[in-house]
Each structure stands twice: as C-alpha cells, then as structure tokens.
N, C-alpha and C positions, 0 to 999 in steps of 0.2 A: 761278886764283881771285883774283880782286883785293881782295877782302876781305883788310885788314891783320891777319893777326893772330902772334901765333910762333908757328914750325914746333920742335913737340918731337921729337926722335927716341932721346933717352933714358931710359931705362926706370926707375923710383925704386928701391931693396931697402929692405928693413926693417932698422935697425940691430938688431945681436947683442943678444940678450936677456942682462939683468942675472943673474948667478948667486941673489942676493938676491928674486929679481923673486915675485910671488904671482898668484893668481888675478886682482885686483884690476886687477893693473899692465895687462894686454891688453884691458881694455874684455867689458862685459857688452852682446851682442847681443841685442833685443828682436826677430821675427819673427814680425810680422804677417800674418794670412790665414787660409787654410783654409774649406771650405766640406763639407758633404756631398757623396761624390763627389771631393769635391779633395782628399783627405788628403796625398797625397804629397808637394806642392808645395811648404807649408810646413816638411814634416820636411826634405826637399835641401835647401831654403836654410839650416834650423838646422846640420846637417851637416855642410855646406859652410863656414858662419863656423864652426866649433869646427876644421874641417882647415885653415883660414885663420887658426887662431889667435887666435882669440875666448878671453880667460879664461874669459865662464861663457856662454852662451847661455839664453834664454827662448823659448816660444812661448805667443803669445795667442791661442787658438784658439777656436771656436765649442763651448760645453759639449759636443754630440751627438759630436763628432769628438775632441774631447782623447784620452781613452785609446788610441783607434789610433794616431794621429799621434805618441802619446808613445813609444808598443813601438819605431816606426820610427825611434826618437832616443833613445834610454837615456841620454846623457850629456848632455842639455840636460832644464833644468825647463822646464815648461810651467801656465800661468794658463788657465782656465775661462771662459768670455765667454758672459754672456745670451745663451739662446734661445729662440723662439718655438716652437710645438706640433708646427711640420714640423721641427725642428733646426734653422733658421738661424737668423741673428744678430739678436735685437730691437732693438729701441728704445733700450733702456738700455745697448749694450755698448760704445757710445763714450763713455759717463761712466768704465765700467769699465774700460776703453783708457787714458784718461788715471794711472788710480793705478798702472797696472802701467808703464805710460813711466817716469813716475818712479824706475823704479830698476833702469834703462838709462840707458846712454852711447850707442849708438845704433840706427836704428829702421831694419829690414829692412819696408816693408807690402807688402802687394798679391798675393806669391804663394798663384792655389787662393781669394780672397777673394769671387771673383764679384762681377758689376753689381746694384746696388741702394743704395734710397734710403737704407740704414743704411750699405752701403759709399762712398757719399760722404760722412755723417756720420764716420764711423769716419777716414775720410782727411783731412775736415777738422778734426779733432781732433787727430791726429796731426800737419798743418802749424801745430798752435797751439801746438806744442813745441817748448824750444829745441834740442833735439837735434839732432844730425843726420840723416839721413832718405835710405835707399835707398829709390825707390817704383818699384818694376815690377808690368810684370802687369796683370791688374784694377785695382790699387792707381792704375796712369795712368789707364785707362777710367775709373774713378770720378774722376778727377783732371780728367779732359775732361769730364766732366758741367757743374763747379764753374764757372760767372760769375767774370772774374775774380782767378783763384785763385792767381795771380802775392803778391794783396796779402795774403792769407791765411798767405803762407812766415815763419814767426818765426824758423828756423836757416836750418842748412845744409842742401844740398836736391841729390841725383844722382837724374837720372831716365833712365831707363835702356828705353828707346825698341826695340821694331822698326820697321821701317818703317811697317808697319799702323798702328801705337799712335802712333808721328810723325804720321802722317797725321790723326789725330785729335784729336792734341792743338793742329796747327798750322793744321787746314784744306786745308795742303796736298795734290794729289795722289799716292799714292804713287810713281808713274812722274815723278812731278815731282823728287821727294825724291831718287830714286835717280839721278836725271841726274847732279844734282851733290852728293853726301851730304855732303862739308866743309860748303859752303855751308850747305844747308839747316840744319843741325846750330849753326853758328856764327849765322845769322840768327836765329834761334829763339832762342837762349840771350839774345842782345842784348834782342829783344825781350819772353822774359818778364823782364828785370832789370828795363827801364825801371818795369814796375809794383809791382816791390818795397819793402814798407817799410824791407826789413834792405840792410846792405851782404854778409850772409855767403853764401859762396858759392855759386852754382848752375851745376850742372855736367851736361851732355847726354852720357850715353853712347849712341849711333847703332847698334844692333846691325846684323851683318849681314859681311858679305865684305868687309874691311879696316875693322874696327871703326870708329867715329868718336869722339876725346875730346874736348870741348871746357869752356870757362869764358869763352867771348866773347872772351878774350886772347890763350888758348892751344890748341893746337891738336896731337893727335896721332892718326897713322891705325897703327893695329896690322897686325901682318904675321904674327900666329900664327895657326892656327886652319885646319881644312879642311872641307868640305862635311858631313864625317860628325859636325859638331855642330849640324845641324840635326835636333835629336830635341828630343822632350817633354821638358822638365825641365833642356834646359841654362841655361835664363836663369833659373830659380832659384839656380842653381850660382851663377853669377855673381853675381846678388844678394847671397847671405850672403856674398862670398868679399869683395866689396867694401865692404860692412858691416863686417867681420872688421877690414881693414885699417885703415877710418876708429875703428877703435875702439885698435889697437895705437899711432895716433900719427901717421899718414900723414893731409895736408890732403887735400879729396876729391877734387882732381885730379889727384894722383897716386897717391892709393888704386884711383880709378878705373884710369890708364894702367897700376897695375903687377897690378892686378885682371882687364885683358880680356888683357894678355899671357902670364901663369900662367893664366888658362882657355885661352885657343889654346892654348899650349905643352901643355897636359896634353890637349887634344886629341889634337896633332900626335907625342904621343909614344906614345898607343893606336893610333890611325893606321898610325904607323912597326911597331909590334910586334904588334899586329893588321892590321886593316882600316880602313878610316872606317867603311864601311859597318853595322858590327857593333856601331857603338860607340854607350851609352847613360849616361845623365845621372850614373850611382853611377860608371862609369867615368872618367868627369874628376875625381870628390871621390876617387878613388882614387889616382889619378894623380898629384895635390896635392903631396906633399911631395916626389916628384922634380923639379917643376918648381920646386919654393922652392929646392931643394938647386941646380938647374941655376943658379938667377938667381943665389945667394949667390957662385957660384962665377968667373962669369961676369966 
C-alpha cells in the first residue's frame, strides 16, 4: 500500500476503574434505531455498550416498539419517539431525538432504524450534535442518501462499514473495495475530512475478514474474529461495544481498535469452546467480559 499512513499493531485497554468511580464516571450510551419488525437490533447494541461498560445506557426507539425492545434490555432506560398510524417514526421524532441526545455522552444510530425520509432526518439531526456518534446499519444507508453530509459532522464521528454499506457510501464497487480494503478504508476517510467543518475525528471501521481501522493517519487491521461471526446481529454487537468504550474515556481510534479486537476475541473464544458455526450475536455479548479479562491480562 503506498499510501503513507502508521501501521498500528497495538491494541489500547482501558485503564483500572477508580474504587470512588459512579454511574456517571463511564458515560451514558444513547442507542438509536429500531423499527417494526427490528426490535432486536437496537436491544444488542444497548446490551452490548452496558457489557462494554457503559455506566447507564438509553434507547430512543419508535413508540409502537418501545415496550418490547425495553423487556429485551431491563437494565437500560429507553425514550418513546413519534409515530405515525402504521408505527413508524414521524415527522416530529427528529426534534424529539435532539432533547433525548442531550443527556448522552455518546450516540450509538442506525441499528433496526430502516431507510426513509425521517431516517435521514433523524441522522441528520443527530450529526448536528456535538457528541460523538457510532453510525452503523441503516443509520449509513440513510447517511448515503445525505448530499454532502461530510459538512453536516459537528463531533466525532466512527462509521462502521460492511463492505455493501462502503460501497454506498463511497460509490465504489464492492469487489473494488475488497481488492484492497486498507486502501479503500484509508481513501475514504481522507476524502470525507476534506469536507469537514470540525477538525474532530472521523474514523472508518471496514468490517469484514481482517477488520480495517482507520483516521486517515492511522491505520490497523485486526486479527481476531472467524467466519462464524457472520450472523445477524453481530454489527450491532459491535456498535454498542464501541460506543461503550468512547464513552469510558478512550479517543474513537482506539475505542474503535480495542472494540473490533474484544468482538473477534469473544468470537474466537465461542469458536474455540463451541463451534463458529453455532454461534449467534447474544453469544459474543456473552463472551464480553472474558475477553476484557483476556486483554487486562495480556
């Protein structure tokens, strides 16, 4: 790859929590999404950031689906969002979007949210905060709608890619993308900065078969991870978990790198004691605090 950028190869932890320390002190996750139909998506990501260490998690969901999505996450609260006569999101729920950011640290959107012209409103409300901002999922599709929507970014900003979703957001073709995934990942990131108002970071996680991290600077490919995490529901995993992180205190390049290494790892450790084959999304949030324990130890 001729593209200058640094080769990272180690892996961030989270410094020891304070004996003193409160709910406060690990950041309050906001977990945007959910749709009729998509319940589950947003409960994994809440999930996932509270076994990732979130002090309190939220979910802003669509009125019609709040109470299920809430049963499926007992220890996170969850906010109510306008809906329209079929239960999906109206008109009004990206006004309603904005007061509930407000009291978050940072913003998990897109899991379970669906395409539509309220889920771009909803997205673009959410890059008009300063917080920082996990967007996967739909949360990109609606992201790719946006003219753009580089200058839109007011924080920090991880967007957390398959290659499908790369492909959409970049123009490029997927079998293009996957030739050279560093590259693609690292050009991309460059070119949505140049449109930026803010200088705060924007960071490309590449999913897929040696993850890809980048921030235009930096640059790391992950080594955890096996086939048998391509199931429904593990890129939500991932979302809240790197959420999670950005909210304990880690910048989003490295919440990122030490986020897609603790998902492999908790992969590769059901994997190891199972199968891949067998294994499904509750399974890596399960897995979660052996692989924090594995990295502390490390």
């Amino acid at each position: 790859m001729s593209i200058e950028v640094q080769r990272v190869r180690m892996v961030p932890s989270l410094p020891p929590r304070e004996r003193a320390a409160h709910k406060g002190t690990f950041g309050t996750v906001l977990v945007v999404g959910g749709a009729p139909g998509m319940i589950g998506a947003p409960a994994l990501t809440a999930l996932s950031a509270l076994r990732g260490g979130a002090g309190l998690v939220m979910m802003a969901l669509p009125a019609s689906i709040q109470p299920f999505a809430a049963v499926l996450c007992p220890c996170a609260t969850s906010i109510r969002l306008p809906v329209d006569d079929r239960g999906e999101l109206s008109p009004e729920a990206p006004e309603a979007l904005a007061d509930a950011c407000a009291r978050a640290d940072v913003l998990a959107v897109g899991p379970g949210m669906g395409r539509s012209e309220v889920g771009e409103a909803m997205v673009r409300r959410a890059l008009a905060m300063e917080q920082p901002i996990v967007l996967d999922a739909d949360g990109l599709n609606n992201l790719a709608a946006l003219a753009d929507w580089p200058a839109l970014v007011n924080g920090p900003l991880v967007l957390t890619p398959h290659p499908g979703e790369m492909s959409r957001l970049t123009g490029a073709s997927t079998g293009g993308i996957q030739s050279d995934r560093p590259r693609a990942a690292v050009e991309a990131v460059r070119r949505w900065s140049e449109g930026r108002a803010t200088e705060a970071p924007l960071v490309c996680v590449l999913k897929g078969a040696g993850t890809v991290v980048t921030d235009g600077r930096r640059l790391y490919v992950n080594t955890t991870g096996n086939p048998g995490m391509a199931t429904g529901g593990a890129g939500d995993v991932l979302t809240g978990l790197i959420a999670a992180l950005i909210g304990q205190g880690l910048d989003p390049f490295d919440a990122a790198v030490l986020g897609v290494y603790l998902h492999g790892d908790a992969g590769d450790a059901f994997a190891s004691r199972a199968c891949d084959v067998a294994l499904i999304a509750t399974d890596l949030i399960d897995e979660l605090p052996a692989a924090f324990r594995r990295r502390r130890e490390a």
